[in-house]
C-alpha positions as CSV (number, residue, x, y, z in Angstrom):
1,X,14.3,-88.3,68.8
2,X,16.6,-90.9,70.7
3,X,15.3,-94.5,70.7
4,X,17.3,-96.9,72.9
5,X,15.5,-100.3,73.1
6,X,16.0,-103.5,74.6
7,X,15.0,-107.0,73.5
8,X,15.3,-110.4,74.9
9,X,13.9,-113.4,74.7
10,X,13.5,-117.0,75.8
11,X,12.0,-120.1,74.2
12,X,11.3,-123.1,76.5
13,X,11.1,-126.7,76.2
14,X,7.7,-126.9,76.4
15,X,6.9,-124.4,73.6
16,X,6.2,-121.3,76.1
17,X,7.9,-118.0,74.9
18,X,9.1,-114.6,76.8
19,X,9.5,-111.6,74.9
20,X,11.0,-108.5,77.2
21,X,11.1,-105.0,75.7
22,X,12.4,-102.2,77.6
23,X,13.7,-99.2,76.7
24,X,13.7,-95.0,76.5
25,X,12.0,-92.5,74.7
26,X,13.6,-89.2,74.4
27,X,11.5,-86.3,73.3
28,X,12.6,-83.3,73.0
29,X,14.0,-82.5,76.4
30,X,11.9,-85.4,78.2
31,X,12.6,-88.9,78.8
32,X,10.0,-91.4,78.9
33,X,11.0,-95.0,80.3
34,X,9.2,-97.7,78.9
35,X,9.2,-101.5,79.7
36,X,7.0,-104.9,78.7
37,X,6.8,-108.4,78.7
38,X,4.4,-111.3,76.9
39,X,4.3,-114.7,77.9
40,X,3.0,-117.2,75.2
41,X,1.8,-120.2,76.5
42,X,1.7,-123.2,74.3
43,X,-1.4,-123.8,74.9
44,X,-3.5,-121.0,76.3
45,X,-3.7,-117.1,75.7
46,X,-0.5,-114.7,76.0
47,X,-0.2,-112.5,79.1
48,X,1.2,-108.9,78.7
49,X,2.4,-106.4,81.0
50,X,3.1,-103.0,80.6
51,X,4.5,-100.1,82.4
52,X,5.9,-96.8,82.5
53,X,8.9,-97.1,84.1
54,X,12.5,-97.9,83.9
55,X,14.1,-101.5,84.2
56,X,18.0,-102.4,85.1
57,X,19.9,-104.4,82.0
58,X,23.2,-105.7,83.8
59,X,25.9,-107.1,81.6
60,X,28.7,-109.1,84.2
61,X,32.2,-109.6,83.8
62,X,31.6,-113.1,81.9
63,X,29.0,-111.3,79.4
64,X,26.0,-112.7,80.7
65,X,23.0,-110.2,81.2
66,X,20.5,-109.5,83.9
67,X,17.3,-107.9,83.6
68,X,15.5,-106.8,86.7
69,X,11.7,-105.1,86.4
70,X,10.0,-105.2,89.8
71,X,6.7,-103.3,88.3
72,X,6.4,-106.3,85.9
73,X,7.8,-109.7,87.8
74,X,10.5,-109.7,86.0
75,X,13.4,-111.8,86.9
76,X,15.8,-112.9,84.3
77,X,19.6,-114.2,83.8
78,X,20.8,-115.0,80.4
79,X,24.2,-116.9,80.4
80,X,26.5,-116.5,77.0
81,X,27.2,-119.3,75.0
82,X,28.2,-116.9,72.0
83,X,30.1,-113.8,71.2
84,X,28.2,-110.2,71.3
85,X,28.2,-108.5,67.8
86,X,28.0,-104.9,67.0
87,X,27.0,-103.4,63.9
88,X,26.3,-99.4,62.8
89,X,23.2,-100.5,60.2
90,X,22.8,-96.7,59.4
91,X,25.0,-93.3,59.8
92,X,23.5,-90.6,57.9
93,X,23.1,-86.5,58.7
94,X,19.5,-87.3,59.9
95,X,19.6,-90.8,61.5
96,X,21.7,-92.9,62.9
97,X,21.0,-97.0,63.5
98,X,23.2,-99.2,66.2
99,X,22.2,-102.8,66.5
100,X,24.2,-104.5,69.6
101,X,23.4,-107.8,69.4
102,X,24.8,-108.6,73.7
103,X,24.1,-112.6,73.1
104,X,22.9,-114.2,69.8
105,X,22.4,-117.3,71.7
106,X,22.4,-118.2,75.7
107,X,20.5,-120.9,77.8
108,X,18.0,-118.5,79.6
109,X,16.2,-118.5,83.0
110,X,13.4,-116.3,83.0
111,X,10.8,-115.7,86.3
112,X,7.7,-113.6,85.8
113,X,5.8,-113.5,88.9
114,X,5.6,-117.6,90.2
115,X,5.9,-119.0,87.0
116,X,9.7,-119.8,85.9
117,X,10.6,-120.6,82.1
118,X,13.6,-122.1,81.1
119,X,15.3,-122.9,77.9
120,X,17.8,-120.8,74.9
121,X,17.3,-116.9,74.8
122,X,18.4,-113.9,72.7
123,X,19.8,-110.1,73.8
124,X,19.9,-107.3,71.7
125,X,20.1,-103.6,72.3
126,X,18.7,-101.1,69.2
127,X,19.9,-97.5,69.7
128,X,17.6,-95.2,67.1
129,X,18.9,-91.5,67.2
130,X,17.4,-88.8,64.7
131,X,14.3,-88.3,62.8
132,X,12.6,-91.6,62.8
133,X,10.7,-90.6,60.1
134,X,13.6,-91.2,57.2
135,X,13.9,-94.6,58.1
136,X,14.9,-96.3,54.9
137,X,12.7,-99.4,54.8
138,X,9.1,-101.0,54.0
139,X,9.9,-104.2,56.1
140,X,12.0,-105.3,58.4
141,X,12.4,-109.4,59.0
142,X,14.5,-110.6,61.7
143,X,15.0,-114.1,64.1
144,X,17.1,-116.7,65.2
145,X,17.6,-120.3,65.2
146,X,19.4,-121.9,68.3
147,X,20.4,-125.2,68.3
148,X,23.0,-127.4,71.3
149,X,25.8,-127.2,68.2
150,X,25.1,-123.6,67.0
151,X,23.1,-120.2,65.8
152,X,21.9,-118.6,63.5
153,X,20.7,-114.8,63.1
154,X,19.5,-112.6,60.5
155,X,18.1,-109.1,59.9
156,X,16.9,-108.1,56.7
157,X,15.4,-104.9,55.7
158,X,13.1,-104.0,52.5
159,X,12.8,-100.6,51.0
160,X,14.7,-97.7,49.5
161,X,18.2,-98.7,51.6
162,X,17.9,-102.5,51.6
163,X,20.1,-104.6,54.0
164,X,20.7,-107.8,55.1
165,X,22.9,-109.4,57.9
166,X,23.0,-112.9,58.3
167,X,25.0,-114.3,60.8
168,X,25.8,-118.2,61.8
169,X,27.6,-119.4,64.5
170,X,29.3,-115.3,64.9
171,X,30.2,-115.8,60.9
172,X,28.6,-113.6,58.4
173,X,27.2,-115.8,55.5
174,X,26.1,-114.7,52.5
175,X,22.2,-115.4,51.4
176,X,18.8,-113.9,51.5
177,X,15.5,-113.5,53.6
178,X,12.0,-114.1,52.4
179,X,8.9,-114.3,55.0
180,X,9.2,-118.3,53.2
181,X,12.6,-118.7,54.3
182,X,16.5,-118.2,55.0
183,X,18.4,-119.3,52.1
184,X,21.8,-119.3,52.5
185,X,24.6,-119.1,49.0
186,X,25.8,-122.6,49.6
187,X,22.1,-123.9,49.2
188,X,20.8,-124.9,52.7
189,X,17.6,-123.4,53.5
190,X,15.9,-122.4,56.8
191,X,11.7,-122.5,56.0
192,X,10.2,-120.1,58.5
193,X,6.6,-121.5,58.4
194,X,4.1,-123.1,56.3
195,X,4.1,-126.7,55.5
196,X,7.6,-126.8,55.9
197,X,7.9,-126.3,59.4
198,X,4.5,-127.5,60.8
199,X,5.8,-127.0,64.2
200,X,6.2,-123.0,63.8
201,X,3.0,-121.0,65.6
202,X,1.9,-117.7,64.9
203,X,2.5,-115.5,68.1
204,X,1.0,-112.6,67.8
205,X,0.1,-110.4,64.4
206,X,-1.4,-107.0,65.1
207,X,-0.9,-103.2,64.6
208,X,1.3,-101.6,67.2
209,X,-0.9,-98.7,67.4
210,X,-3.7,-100.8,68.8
211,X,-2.7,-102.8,70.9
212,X,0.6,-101.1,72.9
213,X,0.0,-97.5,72.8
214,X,-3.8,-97.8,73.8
215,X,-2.4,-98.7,77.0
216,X,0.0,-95.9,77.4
217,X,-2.3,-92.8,76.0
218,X,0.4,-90.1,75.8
219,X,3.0,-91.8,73.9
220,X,0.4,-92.6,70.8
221,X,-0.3,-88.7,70.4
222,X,3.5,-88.1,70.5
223,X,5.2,-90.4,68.5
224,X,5.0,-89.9,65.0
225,X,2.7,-92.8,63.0
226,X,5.3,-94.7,61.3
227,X,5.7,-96.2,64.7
228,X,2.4,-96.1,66.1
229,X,1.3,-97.6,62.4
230,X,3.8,-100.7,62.7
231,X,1.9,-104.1,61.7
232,X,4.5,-106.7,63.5
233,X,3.4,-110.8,62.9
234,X,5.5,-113.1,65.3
235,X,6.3,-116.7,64.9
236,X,8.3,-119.3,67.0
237,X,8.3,-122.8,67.5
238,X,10.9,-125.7,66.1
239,X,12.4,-125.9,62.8
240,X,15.5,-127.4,60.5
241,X,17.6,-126.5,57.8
242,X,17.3,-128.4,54.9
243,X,20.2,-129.2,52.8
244,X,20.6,-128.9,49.1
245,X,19.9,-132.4,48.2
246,X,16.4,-132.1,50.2
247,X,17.8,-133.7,53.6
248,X,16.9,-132.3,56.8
249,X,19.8,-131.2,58.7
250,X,20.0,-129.2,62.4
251,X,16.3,-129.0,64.3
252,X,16.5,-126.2,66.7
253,X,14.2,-123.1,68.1
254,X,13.2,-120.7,66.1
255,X,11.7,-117.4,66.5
256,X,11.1,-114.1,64.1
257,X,9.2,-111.7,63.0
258,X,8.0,-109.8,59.9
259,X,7.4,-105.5,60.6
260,X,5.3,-103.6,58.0
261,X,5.8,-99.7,58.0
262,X,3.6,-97.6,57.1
């Protein structure tokens, strides 16, 4: 199996988020295009669409992408403001991982259908091939944290191959990821939730298998269940590092999720 998936986001002002998947399937000797977008209103109930189908990614000559999905309204234009990184996360006789992370930060303009959103926004391209069953990990936590001055971006996973990559301003840093918090080695924390970051909202927490695949029947009797079995819980809203002697430092955007396997 060949998994090559597309992500992107964008956080506005007002609190609204976009999330964009879109990506390809390939089973066997078929290919099945998939592609999706939520819209989560600050105040109101998200709006998904989903299609089979194939969308146009675009990366320009100044490194900014373009994403273009006429089934789902989809207009978007994400200008870099940081360097792309590229990491192999796995390379093994079965499987084989590729994160391609196209803009860790960019100031975003996103149109689905009449409604326009605004604000900083995240690229990344996952490229899965082998058998998807050896994954290596339990849970996977990932997000970023965008500020005017900076980013930050991790991905952690949890199981019998643990990783982590944590990333500020296109530096690796050394720390650690908890679904409490980023803690970096020099002491500054990033709390992802809780009464620590009050303005944080839970997006969306659900089991893959019941909510996306229900609406594209063949792919849930195809794929095997330690992806139609995913539990994903997604957060976003504003929060700030603290520093070691308890004062607040940077406010910014955040946004992340925690993935159960099964």
């Amino acid at each position: 199996m060949r998994i090559r998936k597309w992500y992107s986001d964008c956080t506005a002002g007002d609190g609204t988020v976009f999330i964009g998947y879109a990506g390809t399937l390939g089973l066997g000797p078929w290919t099945v295009p998939v592609q999706s977008c939520t819209v989560y209103p600050a105040e109101a109930q998200p709006r998904s669409r989903w299609r089979l189908g194939r969308a146009s990614h675009r990366i320009d000559a100044d490194g900014d992408v373009h994403w273009t999905a006429p089934s789902l309204g989809v207009l978007a234009h994400w200008s870099r403001r940081s360097r792309p990184i590229q990491r192999l996360l796995l390379d093994t006789p079965r499987l084989r991982i590729e994160w391609r992370c196209h803009l860790p930060r960019a100031r975003a303009r996103v149109q689905v259908g009449p409604q326009v959103l605004e604000g900083w926004g995240y690229v990344e391209e996952m490229i899965i091939d082998g058998d998807v069953r050896r994954l290596p990990l339990k849970e996977l936590h990932w997000g970023r944290f965008h500020t005017e001055e900076g980013w930050t971006a991790w991905l952690d996973w949890k199981g019998p191959r643990p990783l982590t990559v944590l990333l500020e301003n296109g530096r690796d840093v050394r720390g650690r990821v908890s679904r409490e918090a980023v803690t970096l080695d020099d002491g500054r924390t990033l709390p992802l939730g809780g009464d620590s970051s009050p303005g944080v909202r839970v997006l969306a927490d659900q089991r893959v298998g019941d909510t996306f695949f229900p609406a594209l029947p063949p792919l849930r009797w195809i794929l095997p269940r330690i992806l139609t079995g995913l539990h994903e819980r997604k957060l976003a809203g504003l929060g700030r590092w603290v520093n070691p002697d308890g004062s607040r430092a940077l406010e910014g955007r955040l946004l992340y999720e925690t993935v159960e396997f099964p």
